[in-house]
C-alpha positions in Angstrom: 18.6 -67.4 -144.8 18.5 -63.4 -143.9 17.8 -62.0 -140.4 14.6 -59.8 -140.5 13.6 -57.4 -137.9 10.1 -57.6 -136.1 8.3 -55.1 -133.4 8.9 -56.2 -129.9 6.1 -54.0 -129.2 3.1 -51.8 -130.6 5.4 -49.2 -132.6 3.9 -45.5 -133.4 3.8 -44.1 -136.8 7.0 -41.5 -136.9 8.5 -43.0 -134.7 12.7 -43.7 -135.2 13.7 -47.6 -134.6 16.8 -47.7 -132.2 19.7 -50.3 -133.0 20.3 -53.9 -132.4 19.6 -55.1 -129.0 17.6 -52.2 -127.9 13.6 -52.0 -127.0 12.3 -51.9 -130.6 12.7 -55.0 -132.4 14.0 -58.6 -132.5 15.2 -60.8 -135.5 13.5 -63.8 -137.2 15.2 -65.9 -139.3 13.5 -66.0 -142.8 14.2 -67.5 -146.9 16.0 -64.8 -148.7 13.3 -65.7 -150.9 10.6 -64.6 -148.7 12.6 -61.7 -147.9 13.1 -60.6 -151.2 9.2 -60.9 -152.4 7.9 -59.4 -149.4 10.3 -56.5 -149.5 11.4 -57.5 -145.5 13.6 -55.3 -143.5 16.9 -57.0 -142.7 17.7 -56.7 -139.0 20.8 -54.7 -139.7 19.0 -52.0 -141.7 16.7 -51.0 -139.1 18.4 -48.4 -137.3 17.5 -44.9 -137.9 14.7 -45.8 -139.7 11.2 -43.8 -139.1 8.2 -45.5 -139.3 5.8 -44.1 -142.2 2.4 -46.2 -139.8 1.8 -48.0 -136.8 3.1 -51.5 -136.5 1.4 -54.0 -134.3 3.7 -56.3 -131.6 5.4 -59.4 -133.7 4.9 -58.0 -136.9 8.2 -58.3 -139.3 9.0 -54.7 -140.9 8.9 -54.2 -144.9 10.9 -51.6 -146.6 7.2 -50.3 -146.9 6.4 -49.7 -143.9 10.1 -47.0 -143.2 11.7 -44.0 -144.2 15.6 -44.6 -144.6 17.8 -42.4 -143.2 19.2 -40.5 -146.3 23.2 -41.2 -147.4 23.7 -44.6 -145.1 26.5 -46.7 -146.7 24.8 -49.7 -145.6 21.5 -48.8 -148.0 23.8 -48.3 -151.0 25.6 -51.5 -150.4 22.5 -53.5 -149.7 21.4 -52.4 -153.3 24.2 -53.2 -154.9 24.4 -56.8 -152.9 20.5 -57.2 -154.4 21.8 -55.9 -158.2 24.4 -58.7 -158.6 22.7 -61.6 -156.7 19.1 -60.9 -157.3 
């Protein structure tokens, strides 16, 4: 199972998601299967990211739908975590 992230609330394109617990999303437990072929956002990934559109209340994130901050350790270890268990 991985922990996704989903809008709490209608979210604005450009707009920058705050961290866990704050007023921008909540997690949903979902297959790493599911999470993997539908590109989701893991829950712990979401902060600093910049929305590229508008999201809609309860809908779960994609990598698709964010800009990552550039240079965060956590996006170079969550690439190699998906290179040698993918």
């Amino acid at each position: 199972m991985d922990v996704v992230a989903t809008a709490k609330q209608d979210l604005q394109a450009g707009h920058t998601i705050d961290g866990l617990g704050g007023y921008d999303t909540y997690a949903v437990a979902e297959s790493t299967a599911v999470t993997r072929a539908e590109g989701l956002l893991p829950m712990g990934v979401t902060e600093g990211c910049v929305l590229k559109h508008d999201v809609k209340k309860d809908q779960v994130l994609t990598y698709a739908d964010v800009t990552l901050p550039p240079g965060r350790l956590v996006d170079q270890l969550r690439e190699e975590q998906e290179k040698l268990f993918a």
